[in-house]
N, C-alpha and C positions, 0 to 999 in steps of 0.2 A: 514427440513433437506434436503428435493430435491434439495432445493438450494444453500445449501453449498455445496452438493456434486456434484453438476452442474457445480459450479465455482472450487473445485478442481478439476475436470477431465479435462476441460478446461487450467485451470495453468498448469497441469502438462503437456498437450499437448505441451506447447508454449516449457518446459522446453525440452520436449524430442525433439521437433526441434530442439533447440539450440544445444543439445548435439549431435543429429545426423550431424546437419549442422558443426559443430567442423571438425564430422570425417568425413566431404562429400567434399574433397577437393581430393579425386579421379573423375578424369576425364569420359569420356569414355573409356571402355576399358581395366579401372583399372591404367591406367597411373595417377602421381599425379601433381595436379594444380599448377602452380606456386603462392606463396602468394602475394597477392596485395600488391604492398610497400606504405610502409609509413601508414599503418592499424596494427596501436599494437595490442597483445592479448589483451583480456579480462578477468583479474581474477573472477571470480565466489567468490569466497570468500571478494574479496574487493568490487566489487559492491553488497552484500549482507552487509557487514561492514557500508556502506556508505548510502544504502538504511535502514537497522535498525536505525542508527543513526537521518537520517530526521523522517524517521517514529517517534520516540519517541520524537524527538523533538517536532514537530506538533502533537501530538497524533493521528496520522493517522493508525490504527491499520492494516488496507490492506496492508500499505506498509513494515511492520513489518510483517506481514503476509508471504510477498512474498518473503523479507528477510529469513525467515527463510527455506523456501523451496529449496531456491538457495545453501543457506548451508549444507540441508540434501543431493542434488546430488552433492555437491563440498567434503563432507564427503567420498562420497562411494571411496573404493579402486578399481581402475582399473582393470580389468580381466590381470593377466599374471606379474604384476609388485609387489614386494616386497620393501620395504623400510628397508633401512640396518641402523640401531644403533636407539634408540630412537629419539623421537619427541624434537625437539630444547624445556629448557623450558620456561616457560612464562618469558617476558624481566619486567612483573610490581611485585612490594614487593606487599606484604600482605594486605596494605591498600588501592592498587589501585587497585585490583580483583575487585571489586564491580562494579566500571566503567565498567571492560572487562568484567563480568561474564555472562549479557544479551545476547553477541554476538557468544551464540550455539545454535544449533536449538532447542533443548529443550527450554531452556532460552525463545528466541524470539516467541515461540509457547504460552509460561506463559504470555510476553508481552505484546501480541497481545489481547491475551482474554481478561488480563486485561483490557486494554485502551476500547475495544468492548462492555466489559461490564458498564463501566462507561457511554460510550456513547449508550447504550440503543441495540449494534448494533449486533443483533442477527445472521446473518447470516455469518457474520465474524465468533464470538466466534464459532459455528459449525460448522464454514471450519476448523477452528486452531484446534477444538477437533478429527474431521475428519482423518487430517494431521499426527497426535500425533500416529494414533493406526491403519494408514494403513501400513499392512504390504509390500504393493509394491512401492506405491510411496511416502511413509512417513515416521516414525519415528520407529512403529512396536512398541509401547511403550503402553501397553493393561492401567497401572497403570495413566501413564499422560492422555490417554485417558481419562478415566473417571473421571477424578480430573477436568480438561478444561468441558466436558460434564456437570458434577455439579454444574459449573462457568455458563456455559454458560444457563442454564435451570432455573437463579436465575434472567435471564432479564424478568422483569414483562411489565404485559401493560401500565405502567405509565411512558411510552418514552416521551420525548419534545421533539422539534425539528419535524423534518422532520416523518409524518406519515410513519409510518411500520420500523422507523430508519434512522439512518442517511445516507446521500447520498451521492457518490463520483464522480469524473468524471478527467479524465486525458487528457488531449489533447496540441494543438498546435495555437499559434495566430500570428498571422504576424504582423507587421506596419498597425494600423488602421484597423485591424479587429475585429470582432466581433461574438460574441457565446451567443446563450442564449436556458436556460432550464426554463422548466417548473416544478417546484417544490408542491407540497401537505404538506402545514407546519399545525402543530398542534396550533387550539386556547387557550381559555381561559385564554389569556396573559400569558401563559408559556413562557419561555426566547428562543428564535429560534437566529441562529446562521450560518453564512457562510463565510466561509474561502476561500481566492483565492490566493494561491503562485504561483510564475513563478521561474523558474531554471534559467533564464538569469539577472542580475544584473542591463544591463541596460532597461529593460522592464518596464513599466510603466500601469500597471491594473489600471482597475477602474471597479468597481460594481454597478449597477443600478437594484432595485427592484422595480416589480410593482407591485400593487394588482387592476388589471385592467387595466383601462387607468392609473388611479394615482400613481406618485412616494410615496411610501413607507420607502426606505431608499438608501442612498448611499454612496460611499466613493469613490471619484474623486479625492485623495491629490494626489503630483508628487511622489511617493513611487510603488516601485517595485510590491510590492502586494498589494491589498484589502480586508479588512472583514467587514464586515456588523451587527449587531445584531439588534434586535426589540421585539415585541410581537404583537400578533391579538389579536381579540376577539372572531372570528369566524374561525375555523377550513375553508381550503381550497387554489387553487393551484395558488399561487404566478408565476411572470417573473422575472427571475432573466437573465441578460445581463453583461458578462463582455468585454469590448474592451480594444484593447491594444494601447497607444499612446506616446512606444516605441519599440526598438529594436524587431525580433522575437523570440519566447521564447516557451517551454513547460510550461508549467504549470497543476496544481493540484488543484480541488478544493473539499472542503469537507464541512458540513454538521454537528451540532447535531443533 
């Protein structure tokens, strides 16, 4: 639990930047800054929309995770502001709720556990029960609490994939560069599993796993991203190297 609740105080850090940073466009002095042109706002609520969505597309439960936190502070009503006549209502009929109904924080908190729990991935599921039942930087929700806590206490020791759970990593590759981690994957020819998307279209990953000197496995095609699957025999910590041999691009990679 240390360490969910390590990674949420953390998140929430970053969130209460952003929101301070929002209102920090007084100067010295209290004068106010002029705004940089040609820098749109930033919806909170659409890059949380947009982040749920790849989340669940990928079953990336972190990013579903973060989704929904961005929600809870894009939720809160402002200190001094009233909203006059009801909330616009929903523009979907009856049978396309089910699409929209994941993207509230509640929703995306059930989400996230879900996919976490699937993927073995315990420290997730404990951020997102975390999140559910704290009252200041979360949902204040005591019932979702321990409904996500139940979920998340039913991941056993019989994870695949990457030892202790699955692993994540976020970052940035230029033209011709190159990242690599070192991974601890699970034996006994259990099914191991790794995922690399880039956010840019025309980026071109490749994945190259070692187990030592030796290649393992790879995935070199001209396509935007790379995934990898295999099995050992012997429990222990793989090289995994992605390079990029196009455009530069964010990218994400994830782990059973």
């Amino acid at each position: 639990m240390r360490g969910s609740i390590g990674a949420l105080r953390a998140a929430g850090a970053v969130v209460a930047l952003l929101v301070a940073g929002s209102g920090g466009a007084l100067a010295q002095g209290g004068a106010a800054a002029a705004p940089e042109p040609n820098v749109p706002a930033v919806s909170l609520r659409q890059t949380a929309a947009a982040l749920a969505r790849a989340g669940i597309a990928h079953h990336d439960a972190r990013s579903v995770l973060a989704a929904a936190q961005l929600l809870i502070v894009a939720d809160r009503p402002a200190r001094g502001l009233d909203r006059v006549g009801s909330a616009p209502a929903p523009a979907a009929r009856g049978d396309e709720q089910a699409k929209l109904g994941p993207l509230s924080a509640a929703g995306l908190l059930r989400e996230a556990t879900h996919i976490a729990v699937e993927q073995h991935d315990a420290a997730t599921a404990n951020a997102a029960a975390e999140l559910a039942g704290n009252t200041v930087a979360g949902l204040g929700d005591a019932a979702l609490a321990t409904q996500l806590k139940t979920q998340a206490a039913s991941i056993g020791a019989g994870a695949r994939g990457a030892v202790g759970g699955p692993v994540w990593a976020d970052g940035v590759l230029g033209l011709g560069d190159v990242v690599e981690y070192h991974i601890n994957f699970e034996g006994g020819y259990t099914p191991n599993r790794i995922s690399v998307s880039a956010g840019n279209n025309a980026a071109d990953l490749d994945c190259y796993l070692y187990d030592g000197s030796q290649l393992a496995s790879s995935d070199n095609s001209y396509a935007r991203d790379c995934s990898i699957a295999w099995s050992q025999r012997w429990t222990g910590v793989l090289t995994l190297r992605v390079s990029n041999a196009g455009a530069s691009t964010y990218f994400v990679m994830v782990s059973n």
